[in-house]
C-alpha positions as CSV (number, residue, x, y, z in Angstrom):
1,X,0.0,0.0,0.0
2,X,1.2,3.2,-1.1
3,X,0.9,6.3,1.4
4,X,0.2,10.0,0.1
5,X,0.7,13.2,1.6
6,X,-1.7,15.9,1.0
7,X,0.5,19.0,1.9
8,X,-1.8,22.0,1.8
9,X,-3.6,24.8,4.5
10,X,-6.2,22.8,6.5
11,X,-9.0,24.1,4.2
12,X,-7.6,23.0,1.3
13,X,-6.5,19.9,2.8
14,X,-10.1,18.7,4.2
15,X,-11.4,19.0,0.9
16,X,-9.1,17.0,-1.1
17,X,-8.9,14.3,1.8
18,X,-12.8,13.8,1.4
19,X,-12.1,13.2,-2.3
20,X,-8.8,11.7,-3.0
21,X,-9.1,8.2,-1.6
22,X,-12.0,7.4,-4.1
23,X,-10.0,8.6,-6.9
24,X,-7.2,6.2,-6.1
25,X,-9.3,3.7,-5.3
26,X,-11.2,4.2,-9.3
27,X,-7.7,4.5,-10.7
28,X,-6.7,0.9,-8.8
29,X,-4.4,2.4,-6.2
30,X,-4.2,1.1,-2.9
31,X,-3.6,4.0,-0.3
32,X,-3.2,5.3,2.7
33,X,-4.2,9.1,2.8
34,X,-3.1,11.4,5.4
35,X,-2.8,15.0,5.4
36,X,-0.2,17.7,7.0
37,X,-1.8,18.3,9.7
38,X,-1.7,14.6,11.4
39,X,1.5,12.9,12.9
40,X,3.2,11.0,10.2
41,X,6.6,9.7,9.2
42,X,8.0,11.8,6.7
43,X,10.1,8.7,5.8
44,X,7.2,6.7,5.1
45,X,5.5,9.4,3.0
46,X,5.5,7.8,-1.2
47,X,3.8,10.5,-2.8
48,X,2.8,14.4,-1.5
49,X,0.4,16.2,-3.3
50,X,1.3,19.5,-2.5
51,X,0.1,23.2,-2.8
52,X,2.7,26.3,-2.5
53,X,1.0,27.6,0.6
54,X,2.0,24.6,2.9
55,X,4.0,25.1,5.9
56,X,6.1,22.0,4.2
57,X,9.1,23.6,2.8
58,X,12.2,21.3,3.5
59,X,11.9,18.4,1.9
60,X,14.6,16.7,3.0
61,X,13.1,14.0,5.8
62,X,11.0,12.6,2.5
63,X,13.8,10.2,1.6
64,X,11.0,7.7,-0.2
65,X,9.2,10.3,-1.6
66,X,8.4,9.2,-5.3
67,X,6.8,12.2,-6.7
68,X,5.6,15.5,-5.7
69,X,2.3,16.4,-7.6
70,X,1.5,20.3,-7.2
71,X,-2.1,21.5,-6.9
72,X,-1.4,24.6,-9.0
73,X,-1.0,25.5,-12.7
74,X,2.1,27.8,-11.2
75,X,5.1,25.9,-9.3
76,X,7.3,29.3,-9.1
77,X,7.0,28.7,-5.1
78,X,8.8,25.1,-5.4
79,X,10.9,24.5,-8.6
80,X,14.3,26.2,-7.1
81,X,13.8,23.7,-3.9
82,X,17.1,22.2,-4.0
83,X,15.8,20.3,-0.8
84,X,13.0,18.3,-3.1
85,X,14.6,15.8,-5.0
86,X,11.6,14.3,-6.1
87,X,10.1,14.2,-10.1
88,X,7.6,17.6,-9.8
89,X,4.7,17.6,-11.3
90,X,2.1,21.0,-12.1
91,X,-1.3,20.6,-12.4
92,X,-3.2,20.6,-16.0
93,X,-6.3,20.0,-14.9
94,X,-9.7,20.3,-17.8
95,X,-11.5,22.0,-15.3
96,X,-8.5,24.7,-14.2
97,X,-8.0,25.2,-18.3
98,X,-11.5,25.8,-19.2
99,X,-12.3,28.3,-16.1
100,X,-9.2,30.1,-17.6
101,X,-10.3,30.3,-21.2
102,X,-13.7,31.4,-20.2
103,X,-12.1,34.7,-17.9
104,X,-9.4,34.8,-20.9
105,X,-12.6,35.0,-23.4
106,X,-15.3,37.1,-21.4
107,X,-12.4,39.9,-20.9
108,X,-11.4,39.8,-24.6
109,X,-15.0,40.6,-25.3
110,X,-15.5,43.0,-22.9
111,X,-12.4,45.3,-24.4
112,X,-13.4,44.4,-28.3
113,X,-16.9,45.4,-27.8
114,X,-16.1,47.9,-25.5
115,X,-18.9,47.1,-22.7
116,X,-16.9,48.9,-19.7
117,X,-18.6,52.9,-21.7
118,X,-22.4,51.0,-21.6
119,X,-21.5,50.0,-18.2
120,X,-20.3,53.3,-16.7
121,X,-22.2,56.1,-18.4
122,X,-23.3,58.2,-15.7
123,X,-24.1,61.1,-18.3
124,X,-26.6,58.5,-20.3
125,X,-24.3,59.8,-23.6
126,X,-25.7,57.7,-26.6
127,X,-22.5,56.6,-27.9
128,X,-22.9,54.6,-31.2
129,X,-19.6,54.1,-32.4
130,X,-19.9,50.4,-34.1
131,X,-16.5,47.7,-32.9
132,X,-14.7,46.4,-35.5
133,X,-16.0,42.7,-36.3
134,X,-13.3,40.4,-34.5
135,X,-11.3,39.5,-37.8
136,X,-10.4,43.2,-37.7
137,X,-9.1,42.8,-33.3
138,X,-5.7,41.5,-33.6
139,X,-5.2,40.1,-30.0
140,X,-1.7,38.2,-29.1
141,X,-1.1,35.4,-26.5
142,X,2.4,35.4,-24.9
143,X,2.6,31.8,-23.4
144,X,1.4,29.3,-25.5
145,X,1.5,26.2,-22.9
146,X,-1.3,24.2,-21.9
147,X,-3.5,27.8,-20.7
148,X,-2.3,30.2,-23.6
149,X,-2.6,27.8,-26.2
150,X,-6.2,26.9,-25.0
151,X,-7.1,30.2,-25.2
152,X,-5.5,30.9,-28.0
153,X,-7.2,28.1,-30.1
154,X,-11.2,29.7,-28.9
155,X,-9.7,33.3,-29.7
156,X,-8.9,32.1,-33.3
157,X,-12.3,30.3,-33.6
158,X,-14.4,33.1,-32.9
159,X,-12.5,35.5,-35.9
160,X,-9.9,36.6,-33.7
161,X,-6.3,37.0,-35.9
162,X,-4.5,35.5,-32.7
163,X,-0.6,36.2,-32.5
164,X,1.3,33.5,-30.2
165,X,4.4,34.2,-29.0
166,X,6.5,31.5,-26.4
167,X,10.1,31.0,-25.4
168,X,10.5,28.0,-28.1
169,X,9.1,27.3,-31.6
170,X,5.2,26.5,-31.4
171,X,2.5,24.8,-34.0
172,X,-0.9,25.5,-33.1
173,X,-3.3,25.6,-36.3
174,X,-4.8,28.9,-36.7
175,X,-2.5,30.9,-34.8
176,X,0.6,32.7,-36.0
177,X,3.2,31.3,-33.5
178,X,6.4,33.9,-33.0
179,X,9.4,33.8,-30.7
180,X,12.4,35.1,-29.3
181,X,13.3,39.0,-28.4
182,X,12.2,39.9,-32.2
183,X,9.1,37.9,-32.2
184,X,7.8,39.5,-29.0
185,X,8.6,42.8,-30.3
186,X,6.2,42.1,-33.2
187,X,3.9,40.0,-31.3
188,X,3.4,43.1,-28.7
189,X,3.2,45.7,-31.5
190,X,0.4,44.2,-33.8
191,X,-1.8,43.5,-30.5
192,X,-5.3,45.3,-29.5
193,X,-5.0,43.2,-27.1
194,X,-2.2,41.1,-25.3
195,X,-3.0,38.8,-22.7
196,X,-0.3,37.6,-20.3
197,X,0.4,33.6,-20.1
198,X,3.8,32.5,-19.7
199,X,4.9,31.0,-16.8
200,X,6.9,32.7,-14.2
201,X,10.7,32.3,-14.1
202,X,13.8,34.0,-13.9
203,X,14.0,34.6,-17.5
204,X,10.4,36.3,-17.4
205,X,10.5,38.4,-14.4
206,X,9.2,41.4,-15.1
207,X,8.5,40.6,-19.2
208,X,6.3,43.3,-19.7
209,X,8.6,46.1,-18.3
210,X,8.5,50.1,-19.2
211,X,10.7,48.6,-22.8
212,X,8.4,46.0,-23.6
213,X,5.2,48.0,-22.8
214,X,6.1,50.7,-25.0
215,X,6.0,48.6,-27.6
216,X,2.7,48.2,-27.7
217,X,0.3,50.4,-29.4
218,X,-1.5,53.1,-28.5
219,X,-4.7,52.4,-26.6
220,X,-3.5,48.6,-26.7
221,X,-5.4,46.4,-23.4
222,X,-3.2,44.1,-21.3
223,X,-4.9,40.9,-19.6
224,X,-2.7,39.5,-16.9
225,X,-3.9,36.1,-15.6
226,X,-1.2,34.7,-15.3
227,X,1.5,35.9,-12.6
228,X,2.1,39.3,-11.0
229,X,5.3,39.1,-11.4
230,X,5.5,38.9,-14.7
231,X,4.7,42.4,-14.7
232,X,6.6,45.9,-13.4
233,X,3.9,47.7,-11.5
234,X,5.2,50.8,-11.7
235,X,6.3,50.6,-15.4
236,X,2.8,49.4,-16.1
237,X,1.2,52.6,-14.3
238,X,3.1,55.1,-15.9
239,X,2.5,53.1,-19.7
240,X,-1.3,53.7,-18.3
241,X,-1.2,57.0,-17.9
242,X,0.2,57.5,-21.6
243,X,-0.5,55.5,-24.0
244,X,-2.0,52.3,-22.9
245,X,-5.7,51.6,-22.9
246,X,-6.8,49.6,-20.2
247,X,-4.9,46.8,-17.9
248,X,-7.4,44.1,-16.4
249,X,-5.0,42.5,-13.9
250,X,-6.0,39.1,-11.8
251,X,-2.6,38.3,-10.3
252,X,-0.6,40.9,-8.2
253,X,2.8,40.1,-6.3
254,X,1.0,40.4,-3.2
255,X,-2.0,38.9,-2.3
256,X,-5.0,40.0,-1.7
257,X,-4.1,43.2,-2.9
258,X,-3.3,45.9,-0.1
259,X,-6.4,48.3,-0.5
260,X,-4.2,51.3,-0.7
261,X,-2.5,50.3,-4.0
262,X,-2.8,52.4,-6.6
263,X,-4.4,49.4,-9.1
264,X,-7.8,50.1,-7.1
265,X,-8.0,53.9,-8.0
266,X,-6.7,54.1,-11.5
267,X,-9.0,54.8,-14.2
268,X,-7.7,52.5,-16.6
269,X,-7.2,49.6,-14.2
270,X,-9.8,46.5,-13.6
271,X,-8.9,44.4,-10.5
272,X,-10.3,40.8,-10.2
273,X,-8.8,39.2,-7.5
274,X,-6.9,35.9,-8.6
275,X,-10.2,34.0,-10.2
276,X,-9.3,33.6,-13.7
277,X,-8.3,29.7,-13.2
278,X,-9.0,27.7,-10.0
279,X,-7.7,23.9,-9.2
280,X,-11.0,22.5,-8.8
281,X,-10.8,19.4,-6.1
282,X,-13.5,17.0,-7.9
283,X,-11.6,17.2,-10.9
284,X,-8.0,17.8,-9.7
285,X,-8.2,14.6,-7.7
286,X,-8.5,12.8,-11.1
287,X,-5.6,14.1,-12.5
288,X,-3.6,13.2,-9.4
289,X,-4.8,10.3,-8.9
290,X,-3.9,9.1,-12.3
291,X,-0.2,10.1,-12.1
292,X,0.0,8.5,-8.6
293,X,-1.2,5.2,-10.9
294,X,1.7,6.1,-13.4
295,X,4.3,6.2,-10.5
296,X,3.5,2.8,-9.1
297,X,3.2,0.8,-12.3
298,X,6.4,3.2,-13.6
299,X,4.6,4.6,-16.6
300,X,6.0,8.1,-17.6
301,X,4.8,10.9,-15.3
302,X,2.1,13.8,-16.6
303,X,2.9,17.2,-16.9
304,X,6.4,16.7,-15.7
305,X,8.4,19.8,-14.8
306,X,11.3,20.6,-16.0
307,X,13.8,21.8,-13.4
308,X,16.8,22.1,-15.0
309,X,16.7,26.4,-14.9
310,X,15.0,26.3,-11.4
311,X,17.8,24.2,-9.7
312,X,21.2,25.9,-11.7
């Protein structure tokens, strides 16, 4: 019998312990389930499935530890952990794709249509200007993994001319795939609207700085749904205040957002707070439970990470 971890704050924890064993037990795994929060032997401990916000950050007493299976799309929190030696594994879950396609989707509407002047038009002005059909919206996607190349694929469906761009060479039919320091230049500068995907790393802290913004066009929208850090606040603000249109941001470098930043007051800013893509636990379990099933019969883990950056 196999023993899991589930290494998460107690809420989270309680939620996924009322599900997981079932989903082990459907995928033919024999387990004992325990949770953080309960004496255990860390020795003892096979497989941990593990969100970022656990009090678990030294890894080291988990000497039989065969995989560690993260709850969230982002592993920024873990990957450098030189004390986990263990395969990591981020979660690409249906459920956490499609809640991010439909946020990605209803916000690229909302800015094509323009909905935000109906919405607040305390002067009743009968404004009739007429948006461009979507072939005529040119909207880009930096980050074409499993999220941004999701997204992009219903963006091209609905008319939209969708411009990928990704740290490596990408085929997704229907969507012109760029990359490297040239392709984001172009990929920025054609944009209406950009939406923000890649993962966060070293190499794309702070991507959309006061060089990159600027080459977007005037009156361009940024989405950022993907990590706070992948943008520079205070370059953002000022690109706000000239020549960029809006900036609908669900991830901030600190969360919840302190109520006396300046993303709450500005004009040009829409604040959602981090609900573009959820792990949901009735489907997440699934996924978890499957790769636990991978481990034990030594099939290839899903949705490995690679840690080679992280760790050097």
């Amino acid at each position: 019998m196999t023993r899991v971890l589930i290494a998460a704050k107690p809420a989270t924890r309680a939620r996924y312990r009322d599900l997981l064993p079932a989903a082990l037990s459907d995928a033919g795994v024999r387990a004992d389930v325990i949770t953080e929060g309960e004496a255990h032997e860390p020795s003892a401990v096979d497989w941990m499935v593990y969100a970022p916000s656990s009090d678990i950050n030294d890894f080291t007493p988990y000497t039989r530890l065969k995989g560690c299976l993260c709850l969230w799309a982002g592993v920024e929190n873990i990957e450098g952990n030189a004390t986990l030696a263990a395969p990591l594994t981020r979660m690409v879950d249906p459920a956490l794709t499609r809640g991010m396609v439909e946020w990605v989707t209803g916000h690229v509407l909302r800015h094509h249509l323009g909905m935000d002047a109906h919405l607040d038009n305390p002067d009743r002005a009968w404004r009739s200007a007429v948006p461009p059909l979507a072939p005529g919206r040119p909207v880009t996607v930096l980050g074409l993994g499993a999220l941004g190349g999701a997204c992009a694929r219903v963006l091209a469906a609905l008319g939209f001319p969708v411009t990928g761009w990704s740290r490596g060479p990408k085929d997704i039919p229907g969507v012109r795939a760029l990359s490297g320091s040239d392709g984001l230049r172009e990929a920025l500068g054609r944009a209406h609207i950009v939406v923000l995907l890649v993962p966060h790393t070293r190499a794309t802290e702070d991507l959309m700085n006061a060089e990159t913004l600027a080459m977007m066009r005037k009156g361009a929208v940024l989405l950022n749904p993907g990590r706070g850090a992948l943008v520079d606040e205070a370059a953002l603000l000022s690109a706000l205040d000239g020549h960029l249109g809006h900036a609908t941001l669900d991830t901030f470098r600190t969360e919840p957002l302190p109520r006396d930043h300046p993303f709450w007051a500005h004009p040009r800013v829409t604040v959602t707070p981090h609900i573009a893509s959820a792990t949901r636990p009735a489907s997440a379990v699934r996924v978890i439970a499957e790769n636990i099933r991978r481990g034990e019969v030594g099939e290839p883990l899903l949705h490995l990470v690679d840690r080679s950056e992280a760790l050097t």
